[in-house]
Structures are given as structure tokens and as C-alpha cells.
C-alpha positions in Angstrom: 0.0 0.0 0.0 1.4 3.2 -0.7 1.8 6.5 1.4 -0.9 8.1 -0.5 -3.3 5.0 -0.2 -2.6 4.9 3.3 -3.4 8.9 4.1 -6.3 8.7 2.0 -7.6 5.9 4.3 -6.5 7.2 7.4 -8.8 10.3 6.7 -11.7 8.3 5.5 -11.2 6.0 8.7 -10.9 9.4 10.9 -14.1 11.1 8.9 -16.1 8.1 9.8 -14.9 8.4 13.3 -16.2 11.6 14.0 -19.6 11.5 12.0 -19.0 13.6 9.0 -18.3 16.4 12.0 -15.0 19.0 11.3 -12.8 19.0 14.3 -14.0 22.2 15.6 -17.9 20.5 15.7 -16.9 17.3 17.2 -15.2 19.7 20.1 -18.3 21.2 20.9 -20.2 18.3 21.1 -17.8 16.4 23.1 -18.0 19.6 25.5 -22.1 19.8 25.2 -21.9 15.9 26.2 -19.9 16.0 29.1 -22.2 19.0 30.1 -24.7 17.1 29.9 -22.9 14.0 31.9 -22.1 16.8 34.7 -25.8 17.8 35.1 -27.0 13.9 35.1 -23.9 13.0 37.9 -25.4 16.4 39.6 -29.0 15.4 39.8 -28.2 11.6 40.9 -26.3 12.8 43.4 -29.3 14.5 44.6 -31.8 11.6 44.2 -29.3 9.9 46.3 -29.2 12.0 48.8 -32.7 12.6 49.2 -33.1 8.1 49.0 -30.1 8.5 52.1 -32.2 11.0 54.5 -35.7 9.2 53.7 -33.6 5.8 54.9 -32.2 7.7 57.6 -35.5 9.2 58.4 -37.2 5.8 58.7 -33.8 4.2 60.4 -34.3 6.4 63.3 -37.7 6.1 63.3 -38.0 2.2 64.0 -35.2 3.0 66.6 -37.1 5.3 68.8 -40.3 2.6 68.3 -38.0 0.1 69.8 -36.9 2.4 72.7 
């Protein structure tokens, strides 16, 4: 296979890769994406922590039955 062949594969392979998408686009929605990923962490966290203090809540509650 020849140098050109090979470059002229390497960008097809690397077009394919990031959808058609010039390097500039693909940045900003790797950036949007891991936005996004932040907010999602951000509002499990908070779904978790509300689960914990309804636990906790219901913990303490069966203790002071049992007291």
C-alpha cells in the first residue's frame, strides 16, 4: 500500500470516526456531552441523597419505636 493510499484511508477511517463532523464541531459536542454527563452526575447525586435521608429518616424512626 502506498503513502498516499494509506493517508487517504487514514482520513476516511478518521471522517467516519467523528460523523461527518470537522474537528471544531466534534469539540463542541464532546463539551455539550460532558455537560450534559455533569448535570446527570449532579441530579443523581441528589436523588441519592434525598433516598439516604428518607432511609435515615425511617432508620431512626424504627429505633425510637424500639426504645
Amino acid at each position: 500500500m502506498s503513502k498516499n493510499d494509506l493517508d487517504t484511508q487514514t482520513e476516511r477511517m478518521l471522517d467516519a470516526a467523528m460523523d461527518g463532523l470537522t474537528p471544531h464541531q466534534a469539540l463542541i459536542k464532546a463539551s455539550l456531552a460532558d455537560a450534559a454527563n455533569v448535570a446527570e452526575r449532579a441530579a443523581a447525586k441528589e436523588k441519592n441523597r434525598e433516598r439516604a435521608l428518607k432511609l435515615l429518616a425511617a432508620i431512626e424512626k424504627s429505633q425510637a419505636k424500639a426504645d
